[in-house]
Phi, psi and omega in degrees: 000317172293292183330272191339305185297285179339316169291323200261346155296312165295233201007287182314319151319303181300328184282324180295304179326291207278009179292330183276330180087233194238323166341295203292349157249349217234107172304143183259150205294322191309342188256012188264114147295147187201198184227119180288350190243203186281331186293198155215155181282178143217151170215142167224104196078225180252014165294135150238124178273123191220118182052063182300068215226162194240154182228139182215136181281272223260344162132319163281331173245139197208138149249152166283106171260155198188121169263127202210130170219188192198139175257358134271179180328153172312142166213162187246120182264124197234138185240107163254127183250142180222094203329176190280333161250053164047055136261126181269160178242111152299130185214124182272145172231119136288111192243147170271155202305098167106025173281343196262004133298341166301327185114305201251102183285186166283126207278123210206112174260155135245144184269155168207114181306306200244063173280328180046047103156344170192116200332154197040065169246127177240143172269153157268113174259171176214165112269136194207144171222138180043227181276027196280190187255146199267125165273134184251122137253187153246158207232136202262141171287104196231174213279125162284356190266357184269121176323305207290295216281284201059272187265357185298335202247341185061000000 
């Protein structure tokens, strides 16, 4: 009778493993933060910065893109890019109020004249809202020759 229990523990056990895989021992890549997409994230205050990434055809006129929502009041975002010769180029973004209960964010280009420079390029950016503390990211350059940017260049 003990054998019998004993056998029928191992077994439940070999079956339980493998019904689970290696999950049951193996940390998941999935609880790992990450950027599902070509951008990069940010947050500032209840500002959230989403897929931030700039498309530029010739290296020179670029727009900045980004879904940016906020769950407070309309605010002024202030976004510095600091081009491939350490000039920064300053841009105020107003984003409006109460997107991020929508689910979806709000979709928010800025043009930029003097980018200098060249698809797969990361710019170093910053953001700040109000007296908060200015967030530093990178902000990656990609082609305008790509379907998805495309239409971004007009």
């Amino acid at each position: 009778m003990k054998k019998k229990l004993t056998v029928a523990i191992a077994s439940s056990a070999i079956i339980l493993f493998a019904a689970t895989g290696c999950g049951f021992v193996v940390n998941q890549d999935a609880i790992r933060p990450y950027e599902p997409s070509d951008g990069f994230s940010v947050n500032v205050q209840d500002i959230k910065v989403r897929n931030a990434l700039i498309v530029t055809k010739d290296g020179t006129s670029a727009v900045f893109v980004a879904g940016i929502t906020t769950s407070g009041q309309s605010a002024i975002l202030n976004l510095n890019i600091k081009n491939k010769d350490g000039v920064w180029n300053q841009h105020k973004i107003t984003v409006e109020g109460g997107h991020a209960n929508a689910g979806t964010p709000k979709h928010y280009e800025v043009q930029i004249s003097e980018l200098g420079a060249k698809p797969g390029d990361l710019l170093e950016a910053t953001v700040q809202y109000g007296s908060s503390v200015t967030e530093a990211f990178y902000v990656p350059v990609l082609s305008s020759s790509m379907s998805e940017y495309s239409h971004l260049l007009g």
